[in-house]
N, C-alpha and C positions, 0 to 999 in steps of 0.2 A: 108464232109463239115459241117455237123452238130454237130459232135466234135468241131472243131475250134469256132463256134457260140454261144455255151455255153456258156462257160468262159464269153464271152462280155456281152451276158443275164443276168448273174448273175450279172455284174458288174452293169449293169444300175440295176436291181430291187434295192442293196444295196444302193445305192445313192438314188433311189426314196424313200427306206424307212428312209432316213436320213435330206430329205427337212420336215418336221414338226418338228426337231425337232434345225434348222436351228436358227429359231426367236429366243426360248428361251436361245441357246447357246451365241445369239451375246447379247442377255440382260441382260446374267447375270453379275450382278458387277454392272451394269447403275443405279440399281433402289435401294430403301431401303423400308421399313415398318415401319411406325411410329404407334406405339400401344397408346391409351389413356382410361384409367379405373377408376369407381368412386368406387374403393376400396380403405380400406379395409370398411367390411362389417361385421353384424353380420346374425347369422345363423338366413335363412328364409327369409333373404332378397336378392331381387332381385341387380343383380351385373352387369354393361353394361360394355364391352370391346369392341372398334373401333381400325380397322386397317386401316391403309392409305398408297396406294403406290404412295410417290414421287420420283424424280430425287435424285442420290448421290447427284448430285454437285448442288444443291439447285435452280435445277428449270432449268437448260441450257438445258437440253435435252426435246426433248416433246415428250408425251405420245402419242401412238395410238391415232386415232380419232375413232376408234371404239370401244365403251362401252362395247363390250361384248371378247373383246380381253384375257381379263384377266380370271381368275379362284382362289378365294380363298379360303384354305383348314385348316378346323381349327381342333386343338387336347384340346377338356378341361374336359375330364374325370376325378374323381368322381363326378365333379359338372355338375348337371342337365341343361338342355339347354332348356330356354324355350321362346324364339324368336331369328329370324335373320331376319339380313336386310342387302341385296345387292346394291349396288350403280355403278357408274361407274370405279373409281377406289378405293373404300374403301369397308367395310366390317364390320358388327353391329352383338354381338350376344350379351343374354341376359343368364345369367347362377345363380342360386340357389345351395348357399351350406347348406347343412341340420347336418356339421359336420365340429367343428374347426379346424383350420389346414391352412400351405400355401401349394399350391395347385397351380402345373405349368399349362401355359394355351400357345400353340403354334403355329402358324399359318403360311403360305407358300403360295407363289402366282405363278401357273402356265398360262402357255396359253390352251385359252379354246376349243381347238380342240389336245391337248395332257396333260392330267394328270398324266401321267404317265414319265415324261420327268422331266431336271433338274429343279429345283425352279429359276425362278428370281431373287425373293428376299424373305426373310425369319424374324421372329423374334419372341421372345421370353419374359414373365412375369409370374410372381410369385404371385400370385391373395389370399391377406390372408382375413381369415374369422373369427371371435372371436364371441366367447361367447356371451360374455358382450356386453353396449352400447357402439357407436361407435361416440366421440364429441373431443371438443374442449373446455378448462374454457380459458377465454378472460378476461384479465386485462386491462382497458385502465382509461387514465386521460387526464381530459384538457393540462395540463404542458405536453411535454415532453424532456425528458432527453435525453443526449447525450450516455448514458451507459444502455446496454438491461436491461430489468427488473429491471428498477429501477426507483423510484417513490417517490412522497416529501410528508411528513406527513402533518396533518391538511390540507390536502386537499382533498376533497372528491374523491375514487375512483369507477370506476362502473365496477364491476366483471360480467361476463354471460358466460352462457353454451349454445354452440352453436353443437346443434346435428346433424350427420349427417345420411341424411336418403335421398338418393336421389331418391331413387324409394318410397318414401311414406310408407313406411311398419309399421312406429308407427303414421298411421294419428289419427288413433283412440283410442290411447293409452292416459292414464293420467300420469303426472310424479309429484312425491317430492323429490324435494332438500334440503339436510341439506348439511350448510355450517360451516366450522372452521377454523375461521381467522388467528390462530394462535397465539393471544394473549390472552386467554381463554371464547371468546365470541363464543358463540354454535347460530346458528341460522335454522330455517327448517320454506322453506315456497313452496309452489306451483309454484313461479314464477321463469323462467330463469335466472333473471336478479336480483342484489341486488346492494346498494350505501353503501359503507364503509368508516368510516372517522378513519384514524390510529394517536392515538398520542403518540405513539411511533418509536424509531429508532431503527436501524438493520435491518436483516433476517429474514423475517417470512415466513412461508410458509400456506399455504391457500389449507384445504382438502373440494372438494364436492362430495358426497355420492348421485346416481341418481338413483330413482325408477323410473320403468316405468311398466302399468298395464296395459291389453286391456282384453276384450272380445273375444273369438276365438270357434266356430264350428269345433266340430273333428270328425271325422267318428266313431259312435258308442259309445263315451262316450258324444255325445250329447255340449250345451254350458260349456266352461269353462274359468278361470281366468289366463293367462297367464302374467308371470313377467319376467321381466331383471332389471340388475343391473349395475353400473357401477361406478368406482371412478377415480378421477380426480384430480390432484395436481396441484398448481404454486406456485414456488419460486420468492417470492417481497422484493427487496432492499431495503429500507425506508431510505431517509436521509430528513434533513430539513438545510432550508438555515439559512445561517449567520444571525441574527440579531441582531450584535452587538460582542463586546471587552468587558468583563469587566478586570480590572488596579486594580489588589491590589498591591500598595508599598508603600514606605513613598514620602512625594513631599519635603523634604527638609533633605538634610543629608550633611555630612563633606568631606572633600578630604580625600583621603589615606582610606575608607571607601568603604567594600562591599557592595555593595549593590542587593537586592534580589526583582525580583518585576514578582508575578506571571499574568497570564492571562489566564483566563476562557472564552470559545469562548459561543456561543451562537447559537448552532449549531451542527451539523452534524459532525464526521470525516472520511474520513483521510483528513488531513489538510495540505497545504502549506503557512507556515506561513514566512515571512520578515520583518524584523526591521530594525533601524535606528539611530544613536541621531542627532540631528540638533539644531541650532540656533535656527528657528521657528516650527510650528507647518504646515508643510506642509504633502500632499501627496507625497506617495513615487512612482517616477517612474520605468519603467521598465529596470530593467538590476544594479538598484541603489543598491540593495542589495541582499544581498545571502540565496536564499529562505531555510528552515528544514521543514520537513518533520515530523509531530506532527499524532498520529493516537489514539490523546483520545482528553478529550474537556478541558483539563487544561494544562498549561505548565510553564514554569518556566526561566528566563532570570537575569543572576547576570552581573552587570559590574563596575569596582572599578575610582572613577573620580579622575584625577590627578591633575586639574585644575578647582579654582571657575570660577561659573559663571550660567548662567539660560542655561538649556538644555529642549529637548521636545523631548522622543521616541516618534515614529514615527511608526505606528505598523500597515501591513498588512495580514490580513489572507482571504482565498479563497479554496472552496471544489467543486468548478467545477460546483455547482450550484449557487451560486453567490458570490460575494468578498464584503470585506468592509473594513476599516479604523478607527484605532482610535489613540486617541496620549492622552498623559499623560507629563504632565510638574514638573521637578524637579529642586529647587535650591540648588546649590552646595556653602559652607562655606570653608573657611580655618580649617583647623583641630584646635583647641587647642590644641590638645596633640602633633604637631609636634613642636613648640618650645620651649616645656619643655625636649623633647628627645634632641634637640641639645643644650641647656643650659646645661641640666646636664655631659659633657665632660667640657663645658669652666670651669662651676665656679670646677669642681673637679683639674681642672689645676692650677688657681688660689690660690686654696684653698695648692696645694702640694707648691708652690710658697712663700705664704705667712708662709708655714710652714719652707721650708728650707731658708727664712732668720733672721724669728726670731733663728732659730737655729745656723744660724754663729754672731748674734749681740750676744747673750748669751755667746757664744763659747769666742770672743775677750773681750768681759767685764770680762769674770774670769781668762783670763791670765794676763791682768793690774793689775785684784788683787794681784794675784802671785807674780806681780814682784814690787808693794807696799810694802809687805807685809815681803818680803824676798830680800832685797837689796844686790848688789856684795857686797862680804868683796874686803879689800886693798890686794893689791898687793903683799906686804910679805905672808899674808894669801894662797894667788893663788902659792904661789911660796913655801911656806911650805906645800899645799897641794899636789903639784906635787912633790916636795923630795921624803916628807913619804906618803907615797903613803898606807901602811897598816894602819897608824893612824889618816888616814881620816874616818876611820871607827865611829869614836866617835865626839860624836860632836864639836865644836870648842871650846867650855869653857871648858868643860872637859879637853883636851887635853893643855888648857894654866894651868887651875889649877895644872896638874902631872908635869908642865914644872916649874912652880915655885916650887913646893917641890922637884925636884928634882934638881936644877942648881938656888938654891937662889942668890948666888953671880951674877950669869948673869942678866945684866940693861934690863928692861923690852921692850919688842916688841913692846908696844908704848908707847912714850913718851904721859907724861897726859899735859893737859891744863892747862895753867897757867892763874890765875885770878887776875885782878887788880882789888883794890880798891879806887876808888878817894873820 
């Protein structure tokens, strides 16, 4: 019978040794660990790290009512630990790095009658430690802009260096700050905090250079003079607002005429600039015309008018710090050179006109001469010239004179005129 009993003995001790570790099997997954750290830090300064076990699901499950249910297990070797503090559900330790570096720091929450059983809940940070000082350079200005780091000239800005030191480790330290604006102003003075007025545009960037000095007792070398260092940059956008259009062009020119009329903003860019011509000198609404896109502080605008009469560009430009308006009025003339261009076709038509008719009055005035001059002969003549046909060759007297020497007896081919005398 005592064979048979075993088996069952063993059976129940194994489940007794498995009720401890019951709780933490059904919590695990339920909870999480929220770590919070005032790092980073520099070497020799004290570094605090808080653990906190909430609900995953943000607070639906409740915790134990008893404070000491929990157990937390921390891993933060090579850095020095030199306070801890226990709470109900969270956990404080205080650690010192004497050597730069990031440096894991881990921690695990068991129940506190099994340590050795699965974690709860678990988590994990990277604790860095630097050399150097440990801050912040802060730009601010009354205006601000809708675009990071970016800031309007001629206007005072207040720059400061804001250190961080939560556990106090430079109380007794003294610092100087040299500062360089970036546009070749060197400045070095004792205090955080400085006022800078910029009248320039663009990108500048801004270096601060931090000493810090203390007093320190060391075992064996007795009082000494300990320093840090640290530098610090910000990059500042500088623009400045619009104040104003200037209009170079002519204000009265000719139709059929380009014309060229620049504009120099008064201001900052990049630029979104829209024009216009109009009848009056109005503002321009939105959607009225079609904005360009200008990224220097000069531009240029040509348009040729076809038609007199009184015009007013109508000019907006705007850099997202603020917009403004200008207008310029132009009188438009009739060309004079356009009705010497269309004259000079008439009168060169006119002029071919008056040439090809004096050419045919000419032409019919020297054939009436012609035929003055040179009268039909009679019709024996027309009809002896048709016979002989080869003795038309010579001219007509010729050929009566060979006619009489040779046919003297023959009565002459015309009879002559008889003359009375009364």
């Amino acid at each position: 019978m005592a064979p048979g009993l075993w088996p069952r003995i063993s059976h129940i001790l194994w489940l007794a040794c498995l009720l401890p570790l019951a709780p933490a099997v059904v919590a695990a997954g339920l909870y999480e660990l929220r770590l919070i750290t005032d790092s980073p830090a520099t070497t020799g300064a004290e570094v605090t790290i808080t653990a906190s076990l909430v609900s995953s699901d943000n607070g639906s499950l409740v915790l134990p009512t008893d404070t000491h249910f929990y157990r937390f297990h921390w891993i933060h070797s090579p850095l020095l630990l030199t306070g801890k503090t226990e709470e109900a559900f969270s956990s404080t330790i205080r650690t010192v790095g004497n050597v730069p570096g990031d440096f894991p720091v881990s921690v695990w929450v068991t129940t506190a009658n099994c340590g050795m059983c699965q974690p709860v809940a678990r988590s994990l940070l990277v604790l860095s430690v630097t050399e150097s000082l440990v801050g912040n350079l802060v730009v601010t200005q009354n205006t601000s802009l809708p675009w990071p780091s970016s800031y309007l000239t001629r206007t005072v800005l207040k720059l400061s260096f804001l250190l961080h030191d939560p556990s106090d480790f430079f109380k007794t330290a003294w610092f100087l700050y040299r500062w360089d604006f970036g546009d070749g102003t060197l400045l070095v003075t004792d205090n955080s905090t400085v006022y800078y007025n910029y009248s320039i545009m663009g990108t500048v960037t801004v270096k601060l250079k931090v000493v810090a000095e203390w007093e320190q007792t060391t075992l064996g070398a007795g009082k000494g003079i300990m320093q840090k260092k640290g530098d610090f940059s910000a990059s500042l956008k500088l623009q400045e607002t619009l104040r104003g259009i200037q209009v170079l062009g002519p204000t009265q020119i000719q139709t059929f005429q380009k014309m060229t009329v620049t504009l120099n903003f008064l201001g900052s860019p990049p630029l979104t600039v829209c024009w216009r011509l109009k009848a009056e000198c109005l503002p321009l609404e939105e959607g009225e015309c079609h904005p360009v896109s200008v990224a220097s502080t000069a531009h240029s605008l040509t348009h040729t008018f076809r038609d007199p009469g009184d015009y007013c560009f109508s000019i907006r430009a705007e850099n997202g710090i603020s917009r403004t308006h200008q207008y310029h009025r132009i009188q438009v003339w009739p060309s004079s050179i356009q009705p010497a261009v269309f004259a000079f076709p008439c009168a060169t038509l006119i002029t071919m006109m008056l040439a090809f008719i004096m050419y045919m009055t000419l032409r019919n005035a020297a054939h009436h001469k012609d035929v003055a001059e040179n009268p039909e002969p009679p019709a024996g003549v027309k009809c002896c010239q048709v016979c002989c046909g080869p003795f038309l060759l010579e001219p007509p007297s010729e050929y009566l004179e060979v006619v009489r020497e040779s046919h003297g007896l023959l009565p002459p081919l015309c009879k002559p005129v008889k003359t009375y005398t009364v």
